[in-house]
matplotlib code that plots the C-alpha trace (Angstrom):
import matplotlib.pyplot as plt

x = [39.5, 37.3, 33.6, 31.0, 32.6, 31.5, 27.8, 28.5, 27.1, 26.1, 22.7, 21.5, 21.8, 20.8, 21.8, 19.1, 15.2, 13.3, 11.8, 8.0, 8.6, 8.9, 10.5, 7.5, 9.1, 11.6, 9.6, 7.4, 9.9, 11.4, 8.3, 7.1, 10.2, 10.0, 6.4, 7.3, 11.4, 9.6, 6.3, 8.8, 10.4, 8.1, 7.0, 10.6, 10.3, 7.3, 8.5, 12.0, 10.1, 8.0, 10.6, 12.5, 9.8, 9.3, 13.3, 14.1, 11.0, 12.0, 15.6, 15.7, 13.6, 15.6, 18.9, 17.7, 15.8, 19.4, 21.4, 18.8, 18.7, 22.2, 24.3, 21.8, 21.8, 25.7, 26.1, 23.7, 26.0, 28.7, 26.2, 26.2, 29.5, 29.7, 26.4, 28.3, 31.3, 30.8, 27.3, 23.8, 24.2, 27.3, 26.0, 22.5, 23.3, 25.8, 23.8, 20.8, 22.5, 24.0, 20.8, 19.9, 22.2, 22.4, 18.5, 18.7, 21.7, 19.4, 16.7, 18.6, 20.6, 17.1, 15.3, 18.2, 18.5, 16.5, 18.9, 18.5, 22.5, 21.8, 18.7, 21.0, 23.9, 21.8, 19.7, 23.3, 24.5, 21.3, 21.5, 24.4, 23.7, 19.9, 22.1, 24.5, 21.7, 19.1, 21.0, 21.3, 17.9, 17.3, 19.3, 17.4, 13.8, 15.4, 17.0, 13.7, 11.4, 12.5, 10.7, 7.2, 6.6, 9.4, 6.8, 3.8, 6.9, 7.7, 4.3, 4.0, 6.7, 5.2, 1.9, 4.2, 5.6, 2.3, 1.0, 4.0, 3.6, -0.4, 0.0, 3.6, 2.5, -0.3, 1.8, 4.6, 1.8, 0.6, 3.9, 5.1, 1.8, 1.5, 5.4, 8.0, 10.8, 12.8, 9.9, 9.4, 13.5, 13.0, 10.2, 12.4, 15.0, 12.6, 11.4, 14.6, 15.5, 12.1, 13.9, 16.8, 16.0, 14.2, 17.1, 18.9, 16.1, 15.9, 19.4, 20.3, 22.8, 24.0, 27.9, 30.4, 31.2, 34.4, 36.7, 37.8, 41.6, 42.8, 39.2, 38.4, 35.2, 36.1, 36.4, 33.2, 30.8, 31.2, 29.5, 25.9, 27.0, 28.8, 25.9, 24.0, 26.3, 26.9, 23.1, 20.2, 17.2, 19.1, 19.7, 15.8, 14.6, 16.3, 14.9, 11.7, 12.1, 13.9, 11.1, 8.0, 9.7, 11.0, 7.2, 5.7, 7.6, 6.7, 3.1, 2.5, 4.7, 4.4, 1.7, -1.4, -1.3, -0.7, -3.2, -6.1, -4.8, -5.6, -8.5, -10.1, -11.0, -9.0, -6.6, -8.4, -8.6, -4.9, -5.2, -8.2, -6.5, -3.6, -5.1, -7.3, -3.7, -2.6, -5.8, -5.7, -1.7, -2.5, -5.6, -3.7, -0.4, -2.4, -3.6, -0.8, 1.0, -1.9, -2.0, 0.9, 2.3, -0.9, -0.9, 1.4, 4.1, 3.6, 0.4, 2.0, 4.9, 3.7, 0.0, 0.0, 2.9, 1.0, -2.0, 0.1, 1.4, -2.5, -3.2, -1.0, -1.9, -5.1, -5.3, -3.9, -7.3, -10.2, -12.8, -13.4, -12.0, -14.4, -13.2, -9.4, -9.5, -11.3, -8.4, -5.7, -7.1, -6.9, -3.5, -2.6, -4.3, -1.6, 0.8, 0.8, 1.0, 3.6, 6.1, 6.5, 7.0, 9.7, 11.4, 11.0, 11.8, 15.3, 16.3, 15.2, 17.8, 21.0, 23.3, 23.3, 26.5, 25.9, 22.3, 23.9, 25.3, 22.1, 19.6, 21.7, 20.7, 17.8, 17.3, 18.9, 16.1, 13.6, 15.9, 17.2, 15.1, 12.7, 14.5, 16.0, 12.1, 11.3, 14.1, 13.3, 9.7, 9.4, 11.3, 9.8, 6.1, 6.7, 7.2, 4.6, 2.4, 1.2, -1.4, 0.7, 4.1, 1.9, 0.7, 4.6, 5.5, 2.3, 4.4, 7.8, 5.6, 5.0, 8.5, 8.0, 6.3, 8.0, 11.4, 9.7, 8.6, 12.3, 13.7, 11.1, 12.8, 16.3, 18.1, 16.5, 19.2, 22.1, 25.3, 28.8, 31.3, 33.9, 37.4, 40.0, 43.2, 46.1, 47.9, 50.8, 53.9, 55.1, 58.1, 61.7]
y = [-22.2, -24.9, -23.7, -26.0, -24.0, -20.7, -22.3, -22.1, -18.6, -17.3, -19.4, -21.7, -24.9, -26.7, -24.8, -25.7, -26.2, -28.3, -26.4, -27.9, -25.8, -22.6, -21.4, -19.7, -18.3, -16.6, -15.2, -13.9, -12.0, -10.8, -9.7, -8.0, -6.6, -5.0, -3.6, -1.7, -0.6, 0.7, 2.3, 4.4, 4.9, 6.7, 8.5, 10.0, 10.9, 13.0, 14.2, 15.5, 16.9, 19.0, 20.3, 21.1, 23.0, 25.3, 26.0, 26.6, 25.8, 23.9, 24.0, 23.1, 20.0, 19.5, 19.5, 17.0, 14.6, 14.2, 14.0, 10.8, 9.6, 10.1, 7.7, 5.1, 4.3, 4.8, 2.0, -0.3, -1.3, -1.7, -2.9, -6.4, -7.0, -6.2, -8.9, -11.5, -11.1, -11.0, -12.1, -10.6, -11.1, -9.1, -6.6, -6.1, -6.1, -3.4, -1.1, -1.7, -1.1, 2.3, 3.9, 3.4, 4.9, 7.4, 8.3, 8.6, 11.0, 12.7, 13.1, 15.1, 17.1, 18.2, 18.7, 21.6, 22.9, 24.1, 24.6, 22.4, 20.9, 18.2, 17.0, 16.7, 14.6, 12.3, 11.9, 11.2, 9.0, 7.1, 6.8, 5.3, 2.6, 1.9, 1.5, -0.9, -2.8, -3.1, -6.3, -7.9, -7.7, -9.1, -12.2, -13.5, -14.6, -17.3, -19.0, -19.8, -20.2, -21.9, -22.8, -21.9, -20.8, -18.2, -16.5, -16.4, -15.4, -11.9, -11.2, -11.1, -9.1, -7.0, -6.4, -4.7, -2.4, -1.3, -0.9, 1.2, 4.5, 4.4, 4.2, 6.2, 9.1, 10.2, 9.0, 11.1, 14.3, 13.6, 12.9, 16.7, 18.1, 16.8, 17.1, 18.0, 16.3, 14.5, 12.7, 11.6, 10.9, 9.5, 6.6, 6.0, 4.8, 2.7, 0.6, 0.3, -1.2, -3.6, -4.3, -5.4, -7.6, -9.4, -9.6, -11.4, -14.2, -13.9, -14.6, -16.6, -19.3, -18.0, -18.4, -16.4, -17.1, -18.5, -15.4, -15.4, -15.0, -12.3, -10.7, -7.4, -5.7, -3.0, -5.4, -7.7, -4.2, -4.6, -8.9, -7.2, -5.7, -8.8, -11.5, -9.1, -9.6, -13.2, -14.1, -13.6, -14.5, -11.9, -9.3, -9.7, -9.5, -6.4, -4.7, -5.7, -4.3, -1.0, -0.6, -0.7, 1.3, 4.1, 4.3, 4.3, 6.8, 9.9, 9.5, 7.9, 11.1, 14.0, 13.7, 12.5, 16.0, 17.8, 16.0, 16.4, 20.1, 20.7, 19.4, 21.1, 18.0, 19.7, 18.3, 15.8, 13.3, 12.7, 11.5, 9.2, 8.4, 6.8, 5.2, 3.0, 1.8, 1.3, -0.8, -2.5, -3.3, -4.4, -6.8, -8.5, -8.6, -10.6, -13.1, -13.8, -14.6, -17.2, -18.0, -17.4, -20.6, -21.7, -19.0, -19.8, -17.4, -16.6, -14.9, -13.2, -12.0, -11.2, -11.4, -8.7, -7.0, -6.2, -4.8, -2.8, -1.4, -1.2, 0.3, 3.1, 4.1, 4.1, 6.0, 9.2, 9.2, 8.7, 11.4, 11.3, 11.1, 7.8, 6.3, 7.0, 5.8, 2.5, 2.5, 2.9, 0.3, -2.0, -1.4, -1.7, -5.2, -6.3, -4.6, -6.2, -9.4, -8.7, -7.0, -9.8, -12.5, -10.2, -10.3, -13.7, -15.1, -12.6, -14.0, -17.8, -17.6, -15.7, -17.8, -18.4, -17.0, -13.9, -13.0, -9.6, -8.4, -9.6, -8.3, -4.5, -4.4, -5.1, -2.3, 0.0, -0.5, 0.3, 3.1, 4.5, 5.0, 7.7, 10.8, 9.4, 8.9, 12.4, 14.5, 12.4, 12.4, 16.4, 17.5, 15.7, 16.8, 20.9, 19.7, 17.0, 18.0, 15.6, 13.6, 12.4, 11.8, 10.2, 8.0, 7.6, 5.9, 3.4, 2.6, 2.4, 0.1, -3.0, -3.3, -4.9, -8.2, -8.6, -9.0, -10.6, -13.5, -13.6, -14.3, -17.0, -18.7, -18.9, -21.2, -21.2, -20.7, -18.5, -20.4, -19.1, -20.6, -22.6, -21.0, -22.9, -24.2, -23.1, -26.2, -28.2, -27.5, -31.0, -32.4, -31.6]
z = [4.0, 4.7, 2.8, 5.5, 8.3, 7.2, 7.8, 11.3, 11.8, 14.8, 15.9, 18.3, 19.0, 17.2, 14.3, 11.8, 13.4, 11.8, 8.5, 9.3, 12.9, 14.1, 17.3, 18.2, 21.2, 19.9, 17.2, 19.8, 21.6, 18.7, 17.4, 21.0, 21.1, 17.9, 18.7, 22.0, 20.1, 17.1, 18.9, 21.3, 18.0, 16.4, 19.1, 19.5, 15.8, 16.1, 18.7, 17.5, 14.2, 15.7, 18.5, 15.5, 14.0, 16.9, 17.5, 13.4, 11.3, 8.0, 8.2, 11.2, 10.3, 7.1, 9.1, 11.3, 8.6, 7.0, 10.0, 11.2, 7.3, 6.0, 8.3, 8.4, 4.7, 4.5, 7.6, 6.0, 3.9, 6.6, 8.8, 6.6, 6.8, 10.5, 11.1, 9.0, 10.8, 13.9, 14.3, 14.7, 18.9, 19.0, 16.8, 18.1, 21.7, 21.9, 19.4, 21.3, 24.8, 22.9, 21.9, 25.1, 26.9, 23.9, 24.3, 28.2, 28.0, 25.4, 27.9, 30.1, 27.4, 26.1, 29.8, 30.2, 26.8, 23.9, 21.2, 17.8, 17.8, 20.8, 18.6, 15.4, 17.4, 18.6, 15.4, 13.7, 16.5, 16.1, 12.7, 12.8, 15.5, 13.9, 10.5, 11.6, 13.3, 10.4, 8.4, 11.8, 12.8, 9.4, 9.5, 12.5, 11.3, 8.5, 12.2, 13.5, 11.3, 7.5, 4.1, 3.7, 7.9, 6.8, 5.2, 7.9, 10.3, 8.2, 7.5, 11.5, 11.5, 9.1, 11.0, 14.1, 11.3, 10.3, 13.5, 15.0, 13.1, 13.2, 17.8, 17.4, 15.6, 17.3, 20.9, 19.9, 19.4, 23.1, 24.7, 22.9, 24.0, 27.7, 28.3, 26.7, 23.9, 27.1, 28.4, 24.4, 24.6, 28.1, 26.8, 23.6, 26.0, 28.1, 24.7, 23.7, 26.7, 26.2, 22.8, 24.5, 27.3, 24.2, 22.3, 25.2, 25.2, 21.1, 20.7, 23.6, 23.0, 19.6, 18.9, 17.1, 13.2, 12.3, 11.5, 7.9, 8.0, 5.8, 5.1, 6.6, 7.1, 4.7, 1.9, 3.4, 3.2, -0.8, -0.5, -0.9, -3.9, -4.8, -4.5, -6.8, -9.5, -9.1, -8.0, -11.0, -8.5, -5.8, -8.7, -10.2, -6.7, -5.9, -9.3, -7.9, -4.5, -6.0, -9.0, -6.3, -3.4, -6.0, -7.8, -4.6, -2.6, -4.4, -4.6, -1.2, 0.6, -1.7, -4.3, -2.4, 0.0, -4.0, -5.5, -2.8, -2.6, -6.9, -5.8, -3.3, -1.1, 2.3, 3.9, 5.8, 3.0, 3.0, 6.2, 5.7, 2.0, 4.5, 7.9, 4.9, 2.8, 6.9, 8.0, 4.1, 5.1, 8.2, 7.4, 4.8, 7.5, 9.4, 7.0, 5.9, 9.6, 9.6, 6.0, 3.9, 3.8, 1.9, -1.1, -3.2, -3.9, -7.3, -6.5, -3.3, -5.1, -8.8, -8.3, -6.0, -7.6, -10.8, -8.5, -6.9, -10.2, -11.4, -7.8, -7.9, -11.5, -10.8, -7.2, -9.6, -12.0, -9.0, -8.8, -5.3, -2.1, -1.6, -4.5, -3.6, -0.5, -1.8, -4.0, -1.0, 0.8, -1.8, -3.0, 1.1, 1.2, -1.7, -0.1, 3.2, 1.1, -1.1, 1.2, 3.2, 0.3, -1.1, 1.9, 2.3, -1.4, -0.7, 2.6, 1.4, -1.9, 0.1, 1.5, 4.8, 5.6, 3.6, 5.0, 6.8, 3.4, 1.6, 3.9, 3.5, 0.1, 0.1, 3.2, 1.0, -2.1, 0.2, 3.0, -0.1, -2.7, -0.6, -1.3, -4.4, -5.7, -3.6, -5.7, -9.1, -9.3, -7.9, -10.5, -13.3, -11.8, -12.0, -16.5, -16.5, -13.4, -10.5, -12.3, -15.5, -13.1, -10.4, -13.7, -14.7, -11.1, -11.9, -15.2, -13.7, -10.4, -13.7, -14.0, -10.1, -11.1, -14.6, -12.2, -10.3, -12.6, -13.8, -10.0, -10.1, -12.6, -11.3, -9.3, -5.9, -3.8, -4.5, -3.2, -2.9, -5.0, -3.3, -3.2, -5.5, -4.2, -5.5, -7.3, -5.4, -7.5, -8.9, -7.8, -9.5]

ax = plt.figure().add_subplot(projection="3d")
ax.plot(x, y, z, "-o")
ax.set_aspect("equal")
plt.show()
């Protein structure tokens, strides 16, 4: 197989913008695109929780948290493969045009019924389709905007998935409360459908990959796994992604509401404690889609990584809730910093024709380390209590900018070894 022609991976032509540029345009749509898809999103998922609630309480809303969660980290990692193969058009058109027609079917399933089982089949079907589009979606920012504008193009991209759950909650609330789950169903399928009319402008002119002869997808959906092994700024980067979503996971979802509980502060300062690491995450989004190509990376990457760590550790000892949410919004200012730059370090040292497979791990450090942290760090807390485990995940947060600093120092980019002819037998 001819290596250069594996480079020709579904993009437009021309296939590589100049890296002082970005396609502006399509960043834009993509971008709006994402803010109306992930909005309705949200919504839905309020929505669907709280219908839950009412038909089966927290089984119900157990049931349906797995069914939504479940398949969408399993087709991550076949979701790579598929992006690679096939390319991220292919992929993210028909998944798109399926959840819409998936979510406009639900609508009038749920208008007629009010059993639990129609939510759980669409939350699985969803699961699947939002799974096998995640590495796709991911692949497409490194086509328009390259080198250092990667980085103010991501941390755009970041600000849209801050800003979704703080509208989409609270939309999803009044959607349940002024109608009922269809109409929450119904506007799902109408942003999705924003999402996709986006898509066709996003992706507009892109071309198939070459098909690798003899390589099938089932062997492909192991690659992610593969660069890891082969890659040491890929592997170090992924420790560093894994390490900060894991520490953060349990104290951001499960201890904060324990903590202010022990306390006696009500239940009105988790929510505070949260809109100001939002607003923090946010602020610092936004500097950096103006900025970030003028801070250097070290200080976006391990900088903020080691105030995160010091963040976290510290949110677990304040006395008040005035002091903690100073604290949250802090440690969301460095988030909104650092998120973005690991994203951007990972997608800028893959290779180009394994950014689907690359882009699934990476999903799958952050997707599924939640309930991994949520089961870990629950357990460990009814032995060592909230405080001192909330204090453990600050500990485990360092390891985060020590991997950090050791991606820094590999090779740049990770490129895939050339396959070796077989040798001509010699004449007899």
């Amino acid at each position: 197989m001819d290596t250069p022609a594996r480079l020709d991976t579904e993009r437009p032509d021309p296939a590589r913008p100049d890296p002082s540029k970005v396609q502006w345009g399509r960043v834009g749509s993509l971008v709006g695109g994402q803010a109306a898809v992930q909005l309705g999103s949200f919504a839905l998922l309020i929505a669907m929780n709280w219908t839950a609630v009412q038909i089966g309480g927290t089984r119900a809303v157990t049931l349906l948290m797995l069914a939504a969660t479940v398949p969408r980290a399993l087709m991550l990692i076949f979701g790579g493969a598929v992006a690679d193969a096939l390319g991220p058009r292919f992929v993210l058109l028909r998944t798109t045009a399926a959840r819409v027609v998936l979510l406009g079917v639900g609508a009038v399933v749920t208008a007629n019924t009010g059993q639990l089982w129609p939510l759980v089949v669409i939350a699985l079907v969803e699961g699947v389709l939002l799974g096998l589009a995640g590495p796709a979606s991911g692949v497409l920012l490194p086509l328009f905007a390259r080198g250092d504008q990667l980085a103010r193009a991501n941390s755009l991209y970041a600000m849209v998935l801050r800003v979704a759950p703080i509208l989409g909650a609270p939309a999803g609330a009044f959607l349940i409360t002024v109608g009922e789950l269809w109409v929450a169903m119904l506007v799902g399928a109408l942003t999705g459908a924003i999402w996709l009319g986006c898509l066709l402008h996003v992706t507009h002119g892109f071309v198939r990959p070459e098909p690798e002869p003899g390589v099938s997808l089932v062997k492909r959906s192991g690659d992610g796994f593969r660069l890891l092994a082969r890659h040491p700024r890929l592997r170090w980067m992924f420790v560093a992604a894994l390490c900060l979503d894991m520490a953060f996971s349990w104290p951001a979802e499960v201890a904060l509401p324990l903590l202010v509980s022990e306390r006696g502060w009500g239940v009105g300062a988790v929510g505070v404690v949260l809109a100001a690491f939002s607003v923090g995450a946010l602020g610092s989004s936004a500097v950096g889609a103006a900025f970030a190509h003028r801070i250097p990376m070290f200080v976006r990457l391990v900088v903020t990584g080691a105030g995160l760590a010091a963040g976290i550790l510290v949110m677990a000892l304040m006395p008040s809730v005035v002091s903690l949410t100073a604290v949250a919004a802090g440690v969301g200012l460095l988030s909104g910093l650092n998120g973005p730059a690991i994203v951007t370090l990972y997608q800028q040292s893959a290779p180009e024709d394994r950014m689907g497979a690359a882009m699934s791990t990476l999903s799958l450090a952050g997707i599924g380390t939640a309930p991994v942290s949520i089961a870990v760090f629950s357990s460990l807390s009814l032995v060592l209590g909230v405080q001192s485990t909330w204090l453990l995940c600050g500990a485990i947060a360092f390891v985060s900018p020590f991997a950090a600093v050791m991606a820094l120092r590999q090779p740049a980019r990770a490129e895939e070894p050339a396959p070796v002819e077989p040798p001509v037998p010699a004449a007899v």
